[in-house]
N, C-alpha and C positions, 0 to 999 in steps of 0.2 A: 879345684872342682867346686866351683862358688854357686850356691842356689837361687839366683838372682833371676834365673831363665823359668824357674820349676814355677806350675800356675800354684795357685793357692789353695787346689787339691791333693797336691802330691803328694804321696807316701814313702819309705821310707821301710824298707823291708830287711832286717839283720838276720843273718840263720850262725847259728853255731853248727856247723858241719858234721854229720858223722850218719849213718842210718839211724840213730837216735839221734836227731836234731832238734836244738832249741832256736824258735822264733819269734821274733819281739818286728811288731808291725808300727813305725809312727808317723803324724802325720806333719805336716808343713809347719806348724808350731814347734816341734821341736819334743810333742810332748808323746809317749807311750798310749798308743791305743789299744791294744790286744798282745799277749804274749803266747806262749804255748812250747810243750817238748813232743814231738811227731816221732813215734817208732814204726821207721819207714822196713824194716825188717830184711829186704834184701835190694842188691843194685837196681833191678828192674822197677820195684817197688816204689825207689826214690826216685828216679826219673821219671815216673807216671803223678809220683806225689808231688816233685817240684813243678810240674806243668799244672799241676790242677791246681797248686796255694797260687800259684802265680796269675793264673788264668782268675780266679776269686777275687783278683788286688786289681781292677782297671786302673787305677790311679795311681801305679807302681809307675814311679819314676827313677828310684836307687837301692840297689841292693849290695849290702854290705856282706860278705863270708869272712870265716874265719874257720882254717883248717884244712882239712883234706885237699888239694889241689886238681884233683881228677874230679870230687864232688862240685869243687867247685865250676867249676867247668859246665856241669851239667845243670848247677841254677843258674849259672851265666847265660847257657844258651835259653833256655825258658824263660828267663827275664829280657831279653835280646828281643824276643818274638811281638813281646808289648813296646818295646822300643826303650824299657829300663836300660841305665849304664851300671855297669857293674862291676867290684874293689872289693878284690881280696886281700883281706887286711892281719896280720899276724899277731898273736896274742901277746906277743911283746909292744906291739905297735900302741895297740889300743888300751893295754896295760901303765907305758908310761905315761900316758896322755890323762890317763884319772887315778891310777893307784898311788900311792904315795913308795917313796923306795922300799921301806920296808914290809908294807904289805904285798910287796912284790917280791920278794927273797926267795920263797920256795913256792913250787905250785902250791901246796897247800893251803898254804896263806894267803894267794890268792883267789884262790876256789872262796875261801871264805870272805875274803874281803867282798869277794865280788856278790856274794848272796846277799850280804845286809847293803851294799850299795846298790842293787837291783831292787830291793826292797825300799832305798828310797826314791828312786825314781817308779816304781810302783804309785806311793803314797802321790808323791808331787805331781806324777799327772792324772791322778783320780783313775788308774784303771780298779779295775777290780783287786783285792787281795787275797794273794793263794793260800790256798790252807795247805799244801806243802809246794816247797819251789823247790824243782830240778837242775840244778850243775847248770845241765845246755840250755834251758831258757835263763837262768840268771845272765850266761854270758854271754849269748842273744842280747838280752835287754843292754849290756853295758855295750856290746859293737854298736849295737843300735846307737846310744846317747853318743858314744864316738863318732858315730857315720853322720850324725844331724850337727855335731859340730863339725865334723870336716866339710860336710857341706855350705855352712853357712847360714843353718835354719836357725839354730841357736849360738847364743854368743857367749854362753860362759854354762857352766855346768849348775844344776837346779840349786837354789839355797840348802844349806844344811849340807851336802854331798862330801864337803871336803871339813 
């Protein structure tokens, strides 16, 4: 899935699945533009919210999920309609690819690895810094840095990360 085709507006949409969902948005540099946690509150809810974040993102060309498979389904089809491709990706998937083994041991330790590594891709791409980060956008923001490297946008993961 090489991003070689993507113009050099393309963005880059991660959601951590769930009706509280976290969303980390980046752009064709590979860097963090916006993140956010959406409590979408009921099914109906999240189907109307995934069509409206997705309809706000013209430039959406990839959307990454992670989680619920019926949810995903339904940013699939909403991302479909701009002509995004969309990869459901499992939290093991995108776990090996940046956690080290043992911060992957237990969820736990992953929940946490994953907030101070969301916090530095925070820093390194100059988005804003949250005065508190939520679980589902921390892990939003690391699909995300996983989705820009599977794609191709980026070629190695930010300085400092590892």
């Amino acid at each position: 899935m090489t991003g070689a085709a993507d113009p050099p507006d393309a963005t880059l949409l991660a959601v951590d699945l769930g009706l509280r969902a976290g969303l980390a948005l980046y752009g064709r540099d590979g860097r963090l533009r916006w993140y956010r946690s959406s409590n979408f509150g009921s099914p109906g809810r999240l189907k109307k919210g995934a069509y409206a974040v997705v309809r706000d993102i013209p430039t959406l060309r990839r959307l990454y999920v992670e989680g619920d498979r019926a949810m995903g389904e339904v940013w699939g089809k909403a991302a479909a309609k701009g002509g995004a491709v969309t990869r459901l990706v499992s939290a093991e998937i995108w776990r090996e690819v940046l956690l080290h083994d043992r911060e992957r041991r237990r969820g736990t330790d992953a929940k946490r690895h994953a907030d101070r590594l969301a916090r530095t891709v925070i820093e390194w791409s100059g988005a804003p810094r949250p005065t508190s980060l939520r679980h589902d956008a921390a892990e939003a923001i690391l699909v995300g840095l996983y989705g820009v490297l599977d794609a191709g946008w980026l070629e190695k993961v930010p300085p400092g990360f590892r």
